[in-house]
N, C-alpha and C positions, 0 to 999 in steps of 0.2 A: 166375527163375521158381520154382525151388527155396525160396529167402526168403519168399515171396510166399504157396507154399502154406503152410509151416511159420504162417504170419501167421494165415490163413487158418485151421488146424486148430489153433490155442491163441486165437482169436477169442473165445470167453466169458471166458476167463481174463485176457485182457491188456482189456477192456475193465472187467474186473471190477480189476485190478490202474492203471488211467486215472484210474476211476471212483473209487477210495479217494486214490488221489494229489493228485486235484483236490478231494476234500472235507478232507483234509488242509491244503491249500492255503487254500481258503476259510476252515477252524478257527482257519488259523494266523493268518493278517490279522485273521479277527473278535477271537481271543484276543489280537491284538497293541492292535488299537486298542481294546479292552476295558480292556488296560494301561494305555494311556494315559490314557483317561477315570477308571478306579482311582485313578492316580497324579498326576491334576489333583485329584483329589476330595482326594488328601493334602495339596495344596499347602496347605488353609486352616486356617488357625488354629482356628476358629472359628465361630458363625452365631450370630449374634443377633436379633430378631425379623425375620428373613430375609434381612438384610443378612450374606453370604460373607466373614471377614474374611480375605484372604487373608494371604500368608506376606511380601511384602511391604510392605502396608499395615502390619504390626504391625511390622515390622520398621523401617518407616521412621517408625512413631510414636514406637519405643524410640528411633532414635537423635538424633531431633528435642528429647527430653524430657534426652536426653543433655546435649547442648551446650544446652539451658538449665541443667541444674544445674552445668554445668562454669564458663559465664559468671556466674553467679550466684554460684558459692563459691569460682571464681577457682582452681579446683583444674583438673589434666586427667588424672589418675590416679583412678576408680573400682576401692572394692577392691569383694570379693564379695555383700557385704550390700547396698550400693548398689544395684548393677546388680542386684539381685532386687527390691530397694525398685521399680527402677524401671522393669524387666518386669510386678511388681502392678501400678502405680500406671496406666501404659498400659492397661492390660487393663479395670482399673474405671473408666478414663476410656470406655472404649469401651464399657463395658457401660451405666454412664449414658447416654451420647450416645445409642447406638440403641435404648435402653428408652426415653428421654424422645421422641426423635423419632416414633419408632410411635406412644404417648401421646398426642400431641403433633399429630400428622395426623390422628390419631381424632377428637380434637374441636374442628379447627382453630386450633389455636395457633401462634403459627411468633415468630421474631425475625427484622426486618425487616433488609436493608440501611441504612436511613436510622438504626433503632435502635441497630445498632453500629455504627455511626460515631460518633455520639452518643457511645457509653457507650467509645470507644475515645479518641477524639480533641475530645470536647466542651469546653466550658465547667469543666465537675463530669467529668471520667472515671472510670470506674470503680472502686473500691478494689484489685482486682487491676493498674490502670494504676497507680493513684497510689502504691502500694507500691515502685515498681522503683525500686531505685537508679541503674540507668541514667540515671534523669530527674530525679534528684535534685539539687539546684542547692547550690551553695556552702557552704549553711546547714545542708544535710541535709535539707529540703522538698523534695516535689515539686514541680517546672517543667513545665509547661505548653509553653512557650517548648523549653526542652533533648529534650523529644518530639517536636515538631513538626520541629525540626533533626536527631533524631534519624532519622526518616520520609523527611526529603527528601533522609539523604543517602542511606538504602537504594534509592532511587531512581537515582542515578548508574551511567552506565558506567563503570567502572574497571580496565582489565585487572592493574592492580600489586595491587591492595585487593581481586582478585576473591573469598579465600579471609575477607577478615576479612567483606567484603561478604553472600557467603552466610550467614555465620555471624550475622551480624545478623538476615538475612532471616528465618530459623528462629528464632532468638528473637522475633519481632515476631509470626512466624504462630502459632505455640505459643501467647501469651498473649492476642491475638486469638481464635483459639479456644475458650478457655480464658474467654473473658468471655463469648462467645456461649451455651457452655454452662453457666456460672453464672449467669448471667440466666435463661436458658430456665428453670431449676431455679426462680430467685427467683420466676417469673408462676406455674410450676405449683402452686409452694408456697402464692403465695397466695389461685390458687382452693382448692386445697385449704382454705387458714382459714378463709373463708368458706364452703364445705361442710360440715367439720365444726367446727359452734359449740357450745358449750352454748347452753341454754334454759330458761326462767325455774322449771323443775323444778330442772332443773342447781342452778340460784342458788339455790333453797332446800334444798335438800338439805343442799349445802356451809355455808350461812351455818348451818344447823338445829344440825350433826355442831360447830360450834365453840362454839356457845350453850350445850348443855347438858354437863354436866356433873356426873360422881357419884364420891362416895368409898366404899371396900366392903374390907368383912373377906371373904375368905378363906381356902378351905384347898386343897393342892392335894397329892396324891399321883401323883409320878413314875413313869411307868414302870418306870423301872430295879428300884424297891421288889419286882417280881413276877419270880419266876425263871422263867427262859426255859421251864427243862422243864416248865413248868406251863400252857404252850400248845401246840397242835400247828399245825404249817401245811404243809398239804399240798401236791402239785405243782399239784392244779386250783386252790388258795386264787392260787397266785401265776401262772397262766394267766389266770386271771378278770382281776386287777391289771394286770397286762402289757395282755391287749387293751383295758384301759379307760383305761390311761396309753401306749399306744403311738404318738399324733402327737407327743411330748414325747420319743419315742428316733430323732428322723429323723436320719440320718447320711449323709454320701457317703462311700463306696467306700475302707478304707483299709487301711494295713498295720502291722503291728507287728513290731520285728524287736529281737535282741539283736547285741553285738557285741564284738570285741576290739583292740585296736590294737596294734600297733610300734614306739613312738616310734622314730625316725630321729635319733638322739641319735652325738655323733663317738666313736668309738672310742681305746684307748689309743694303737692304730697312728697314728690321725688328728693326737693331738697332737705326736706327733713329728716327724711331714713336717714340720707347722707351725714348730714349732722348729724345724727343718734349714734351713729355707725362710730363716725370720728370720736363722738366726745366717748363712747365704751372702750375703743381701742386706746383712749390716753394712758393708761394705768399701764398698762402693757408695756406700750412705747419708751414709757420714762424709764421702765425697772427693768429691761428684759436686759440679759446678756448676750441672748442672742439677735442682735439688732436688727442682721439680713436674713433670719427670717420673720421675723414679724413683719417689717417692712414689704419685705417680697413677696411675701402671700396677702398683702393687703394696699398695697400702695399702688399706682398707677406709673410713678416713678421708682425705678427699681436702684439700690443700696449696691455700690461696688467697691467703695473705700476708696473713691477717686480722692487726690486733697485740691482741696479750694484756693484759689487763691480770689483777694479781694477781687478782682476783675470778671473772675468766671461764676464765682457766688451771687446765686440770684439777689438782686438788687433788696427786696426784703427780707433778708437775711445778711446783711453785710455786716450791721452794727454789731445780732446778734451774736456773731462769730469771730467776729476781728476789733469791735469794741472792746475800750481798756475792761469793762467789767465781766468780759468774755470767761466762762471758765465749763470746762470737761464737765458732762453732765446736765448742762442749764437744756430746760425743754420750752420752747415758746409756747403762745398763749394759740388756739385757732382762729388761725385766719381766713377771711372768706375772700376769693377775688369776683364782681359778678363780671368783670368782662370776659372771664370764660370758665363762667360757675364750676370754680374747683374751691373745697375743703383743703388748706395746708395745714401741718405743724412740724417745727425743726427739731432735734437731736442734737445737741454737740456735743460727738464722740472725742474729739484731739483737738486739740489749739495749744498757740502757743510754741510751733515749733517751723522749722526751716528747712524746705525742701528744693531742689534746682525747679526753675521754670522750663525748660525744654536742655532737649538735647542733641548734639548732631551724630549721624548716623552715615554708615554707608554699607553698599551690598558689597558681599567677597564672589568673587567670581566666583565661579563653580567648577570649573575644570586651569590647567595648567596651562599658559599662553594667550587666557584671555584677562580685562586688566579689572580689577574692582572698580565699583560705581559710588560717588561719595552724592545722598542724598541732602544734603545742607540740614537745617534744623529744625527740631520739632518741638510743638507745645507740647504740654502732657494730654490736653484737651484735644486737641488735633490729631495728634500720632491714637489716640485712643479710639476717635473718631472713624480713623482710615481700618484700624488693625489693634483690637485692644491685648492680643499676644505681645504685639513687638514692642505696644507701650508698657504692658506690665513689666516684661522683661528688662525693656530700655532703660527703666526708670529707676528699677531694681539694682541696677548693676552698676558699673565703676567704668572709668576712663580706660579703654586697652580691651574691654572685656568684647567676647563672641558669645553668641549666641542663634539657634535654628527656630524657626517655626515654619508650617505648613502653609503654604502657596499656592492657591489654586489644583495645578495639575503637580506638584510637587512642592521642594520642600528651600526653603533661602537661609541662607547665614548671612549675618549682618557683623559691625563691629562699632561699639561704641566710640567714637573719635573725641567727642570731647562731650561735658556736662556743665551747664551756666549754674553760677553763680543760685545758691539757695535763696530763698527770700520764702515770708510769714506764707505758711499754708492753717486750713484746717479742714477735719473730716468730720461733714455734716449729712446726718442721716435725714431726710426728706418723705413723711408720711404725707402724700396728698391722693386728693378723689376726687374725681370730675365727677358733678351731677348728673346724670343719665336718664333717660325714661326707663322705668320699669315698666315689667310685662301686664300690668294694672294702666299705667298709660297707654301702649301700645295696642292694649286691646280697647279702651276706649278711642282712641282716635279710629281703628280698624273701624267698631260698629257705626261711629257717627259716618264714614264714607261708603261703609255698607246700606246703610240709611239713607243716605243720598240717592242711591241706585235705586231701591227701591222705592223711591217716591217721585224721580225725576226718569226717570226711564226712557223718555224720549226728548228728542234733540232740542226742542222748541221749552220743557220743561226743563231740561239739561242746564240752557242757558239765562234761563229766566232764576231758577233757581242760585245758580252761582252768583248772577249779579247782584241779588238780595241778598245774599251773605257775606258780599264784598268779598268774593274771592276772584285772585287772578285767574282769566281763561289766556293758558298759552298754545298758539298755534304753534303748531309742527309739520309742512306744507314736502311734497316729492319724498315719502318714506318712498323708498324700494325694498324690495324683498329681501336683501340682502344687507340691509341696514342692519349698523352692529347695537345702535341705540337712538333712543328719542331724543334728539336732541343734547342738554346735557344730564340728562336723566340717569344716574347709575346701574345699572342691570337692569334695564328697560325693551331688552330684546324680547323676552318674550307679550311686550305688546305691540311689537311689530310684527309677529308670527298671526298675532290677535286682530289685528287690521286688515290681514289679506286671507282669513276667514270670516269676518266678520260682515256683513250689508251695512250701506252708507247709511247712515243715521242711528247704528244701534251704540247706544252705551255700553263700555265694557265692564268685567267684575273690577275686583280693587287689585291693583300689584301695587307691591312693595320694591321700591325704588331706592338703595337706599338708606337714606334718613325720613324716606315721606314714602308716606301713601298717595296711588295718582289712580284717576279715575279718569275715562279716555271715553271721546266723541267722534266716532266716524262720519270725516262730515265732506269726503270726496273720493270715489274711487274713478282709477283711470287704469284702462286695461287695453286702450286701441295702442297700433302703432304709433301712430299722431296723436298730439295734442289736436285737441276739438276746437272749433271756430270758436267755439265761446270764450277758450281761455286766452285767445288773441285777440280777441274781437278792440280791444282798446287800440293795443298797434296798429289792426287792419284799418279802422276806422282813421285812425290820424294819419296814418297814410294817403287815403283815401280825400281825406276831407286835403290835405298837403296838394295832394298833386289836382285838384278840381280847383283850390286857392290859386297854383300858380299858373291858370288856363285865367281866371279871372285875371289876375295882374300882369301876366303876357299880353293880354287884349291892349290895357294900355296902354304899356311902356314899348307897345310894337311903335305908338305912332310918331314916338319921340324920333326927331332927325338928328339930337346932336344929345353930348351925354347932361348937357346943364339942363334942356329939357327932361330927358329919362327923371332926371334928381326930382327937377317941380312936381313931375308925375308922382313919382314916388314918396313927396314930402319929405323927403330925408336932404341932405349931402351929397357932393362927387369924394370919396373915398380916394387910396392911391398902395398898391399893393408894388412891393421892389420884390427882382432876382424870384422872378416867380420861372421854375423850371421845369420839365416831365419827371426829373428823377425825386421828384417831391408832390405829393398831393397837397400842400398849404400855399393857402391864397392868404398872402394879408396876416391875418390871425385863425385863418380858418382853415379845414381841409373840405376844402371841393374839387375835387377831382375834375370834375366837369367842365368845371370852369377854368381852370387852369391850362385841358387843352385846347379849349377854347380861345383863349388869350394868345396862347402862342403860334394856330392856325391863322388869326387874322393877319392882316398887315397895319402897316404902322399906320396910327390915326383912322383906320376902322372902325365904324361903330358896329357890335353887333347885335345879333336879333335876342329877344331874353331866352337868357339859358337857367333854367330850371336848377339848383342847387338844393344841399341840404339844412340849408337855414329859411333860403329864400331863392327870390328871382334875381338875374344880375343881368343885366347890360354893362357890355365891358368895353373900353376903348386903349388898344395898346398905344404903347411906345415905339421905339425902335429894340429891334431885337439885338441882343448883346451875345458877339459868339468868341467863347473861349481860344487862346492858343493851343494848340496841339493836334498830333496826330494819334492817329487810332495803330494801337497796338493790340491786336485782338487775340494772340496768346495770354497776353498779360490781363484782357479784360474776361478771360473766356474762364481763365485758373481764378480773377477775384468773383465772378460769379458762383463757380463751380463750390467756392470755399463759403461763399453764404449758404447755397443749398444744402450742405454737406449739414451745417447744423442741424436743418430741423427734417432734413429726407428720411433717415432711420427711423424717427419715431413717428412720421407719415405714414411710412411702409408698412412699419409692426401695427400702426391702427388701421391700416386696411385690411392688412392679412387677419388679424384678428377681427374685422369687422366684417370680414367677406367668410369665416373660416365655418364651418359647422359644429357650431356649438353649444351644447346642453347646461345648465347650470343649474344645478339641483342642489344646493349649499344650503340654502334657507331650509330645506329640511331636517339638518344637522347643526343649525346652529341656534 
């Protein structure tokens, strides 16, 4: 009962201490699933005209585009540059796709099922089909035939072939799509040519601009001739300029930064372990019988029982091996090279005997009716190079003989055709070590640029420091967000992530770059649409001071009555420019446009008044005008106009729809 009152007599309080617990409570759920919907909104890449790209759609475009170019170069190691090749190249496939498609529904255009079938597996397929070596038949043509096979057999259940089976799949739907959206591109392209034509103005204008033609004395006085301090140009002169050339400074969002590096280079200490290393492993090296492994667990060059022949044996080792005092057994002494600090020492396992230098080969067809492909000759070095199955094999075996190995997406027979002539081989075992930094290097060089940070911290210390340690500072000027690296910096993208959270002027920690460590100066951020007056201010200015120079040299050369006075005025020469025409902006040696139609407006022996160019001022006095034979055929000029535009219209189009389209770009989060 006692509890009960006590309840009772702290009742506003404890209802008022319920009443905050539970709105607490409720904040916290609403703030948590707030989270969530936040943290969905991060998942996407992307938005393009309202198509959400998420993080796995791009994700599984990138590794789709992957294993095409892995299949396709036969390579499965992408280095750095690559895989940003082919983060772009994913990205602008996507940006096409959904700029075209929006396009594309707007004014009902579509590519049908029945069309790419057609353009995939037709009669004629497409250029993008018929390019693929996959389908390329014996002769190096495209088949028809080796597609169709190729199609039915991604179709098979296989549990053993599941891993080569997907791998095919993805390359078939990659370039399937990949036709759909070149096509689409091709119909929109060519409404577009028909949209924009020329017209029978077009055709005379052009045929008019090639007909006439004038020859003309002039004079021209350069700019440069007037000294600067003999104009003034004010801040409003180049405000004025700026707002009247400002859609020509449009810019995305970017950064500028300076930098210094560490090269990660091995140390005195380094070369020594090395040596100590080499000279413990001698005893080993001389006695072992098992040669590949001691070598291949210790060597940097790995032991295959290639044989040598004088020309492929490294040049210090030639004597050792093919000298008359050559014999099975003998171990060299350690050699040192500094031009790319490696420890060697030789082995010779076999000498003494005679092996063929190459051999010629050819592929057996694979099925009945198609004919074998005779590949010409191989070294052992070469063929070993391409495919070290078909050389072991190749080399192993006799004139007549067949033999299978494994092919990418399947499986080849070849057939020995013939075997050259043996000549001296030998089989030399190669223990070497490149010098390296160790992890005792690596973390010295780390603390001395950790060091740096902390002592140079800001921008003005930054670079005062560097200079007195004679270290290079390299700019890296217009990073964007989306920059895959600094420069030629290796794995430098995450200090691009670093730039566009960072403030102008803060020093960054140390990334490893790399062979070096780099330490970064934020030393410009730009985040307007436009470039700022200040970062034109050079052009605006010589602009500026250009065209107030030729208002001074106009006053002049207005009062000359004939062109030998203009020249006095100008101190220079009367000049003579030939076949000066509209369908050309080159006057002389120069292009001024200005002047050009200038010249061919006047009449013969006119002088005119100074016309304002991009070098200078000109006073120009024509000739007689020169007018070609012919008539105007303005079919014929209307289809060669039509055929120039045609080049560069598409990739016009696709930059404006994608310049006008609505779109998000949210990459740099994920990369």
């Amino acid at each position: 009962m006692a509890t009960l009152q006590k309840i009772r007599n702290h009742g506003v309080a404890l209802i008022v201490i319920v009443g905050l617990a539970m709105l607490a409570f409720i904040l916290g759920d609403f703030l948590n699933s707030g989270s969530s919907f936040f943290n969905r909104s991060r998942e996407y890449v992307g938005e393009i005209e309202g198509h959400k790209v998420h993080y796995t759609e791009y994700e599984a475009a990138k590794d789709q585009l992957t294993e095409v170019y892995k299949i396709e170069s036969g390579r499965t190691d992408l280095d750095e540059d690559l895989s940003a090749q082919i983060r772009n190249q994913v990205w602008q496939m996507m940006l096409m796709d959904w700029t075209l498609r929006a396009e594309a529904e707007r004014i009902g255009m579509d590519v049908t099922a029945d069309e790419l079938s057609e353009l995939c597996i037709g009669q004629h397929p497409h250029q993008l089909i018929a390019q693929r070596r996959a389908f390329y038949d014996e002769n190096g043509q495209f088949n028809r035939d080796n597609l169709l096979r190729f199609l039915n057999s991604i179709e098979q259940e296989d549990d053993a072939q599941n891993a080569n089976l997907q791998q095919a799949k993805t390359y078939w739907m990659y370039w399937e799509n990949a036709v759909r959206l070149t096509h689409m591109q091709e119909k929109f392209s060519g409404l577009m040519q028909n949209l924009v034509t020329a017209n029978k103005l077009d055709a005379k204008y052009a045929f008019e601009a090639r007909q006439n033609s004038v020859s003309a004395d002039f004079v021209v006085q350069p700019f440069h001739t007037i000294a600067d301090s003999l104009v003034t140009v004010s801040n409003n002169d180049l405000k004025k300029l700026y707002e009247s050339r400002k859609p020509l400074y449009k810019q995305t969002p970017n950064r500028s930064i300076e930098y210094i590096t560490y090269p990660v280079v091995p140390s005195e200490q380094d070369s020594l372990q090395t040596y100590d290393l080499m000279i413990k492993l001698r005893d080993e090296f001389t006695t072992t019988e098992d040669i590949a492994l001691v070598v291949n667990t210790n060597s940097d060059l790995m032991y295959d029982g290639r044989n040598y022949s004088e020309e492929s044996i490294p040049e210090m080792f030639r004597e050792f091996a093919f000298g008359k005092n050559a014999k099975a057994g003998d171990v060299t002494e350690l050699i040192y090279t500094p031009e790319d600090q490696t420890f060697r020492m030789a082995r010779l396992m076999e000498c003494g005997y005679n092996v063929p230098d190459s051999v010629e080969l050819k592929i057996i067809a694979p099925e009945e009716g198609q004919e074998d492909r005779e590949l010409g000759w191989f070294s052992e070095d070469v063929l070993r190079t391409q495919n070290r199955q078909v050389a072991e094999k190749a080399f192993a075996g006799k004139r007549g003989d067949r033999f299978t190995v494994a092919m990418g997406l399947g499986e080849q027979t070849f057939e020995i055709l013939d075997i050259a002539k043996a000549t001296p081989k030998a089989k030399v075992a190669i223990l070497e070590r490149k010098v390296t930094p160790s992890s005792k290097t690596y973390s010295i060089l780390y603390n001395n640029a950790k060091q740096f940070i902390v002592n140079n911290g800001t921008e003005d210390k930054f670079r005062a420091a560097a200079q007195e340690a004679h270290m290079t500072i390299y700019p890296a000027y217009n990073l964007n967000e989306n920059s895959d690296k600094v420069g030629q910096l290796k794995n430098s993208r995450p200090i691009v992530r670093w730039a566009f959270e960072a403030k102008e002027g803060q020093v960054s920690d140390v990334y490893e770059c790399g062979d070096q460590f780099v330490v970064a100066l934020l030393t410009d951020v730009k985040d307007g649409d436009f470039r700022p007056m200040s970062d034109v201010q050079g052009e605006l200015t010589q602009m500026v001071r250009n065209e107030k120079k030729a208002a001074l040299i106009s006053k002049e050369l207005a009062k000359a009555t004939t062109i030998e006075e203009a020249a006095k005025a100008a101190n220079t020469g009367v000049q003579h420019a030939d076949n000066v025409t509209l369908s050309s902006n080159r006057f002389g040696n120069m292009t001024e446009p200005a002047v050009v139609g200038a010249a061919l407006a006047l009449n013969a022996n006119e002088l005119s008044a100074p016309i304002k160019g991009n070098q200078g001022v000109y006073v120009v006095r024509p000739g007689q005008k020169t007018r070609l034979e012919g008539e105007l055929n303005a079919e014929q000029e209307i289809s060669q106009l039509n055929m120039y535009t045609s080049y560069s219209l598409m990739y016009q189009v696709m930059n404006l729809l994608e310049e006008n389209a609505e779109v998000t770009d949210n990459r740099a989060r994920f990369q």
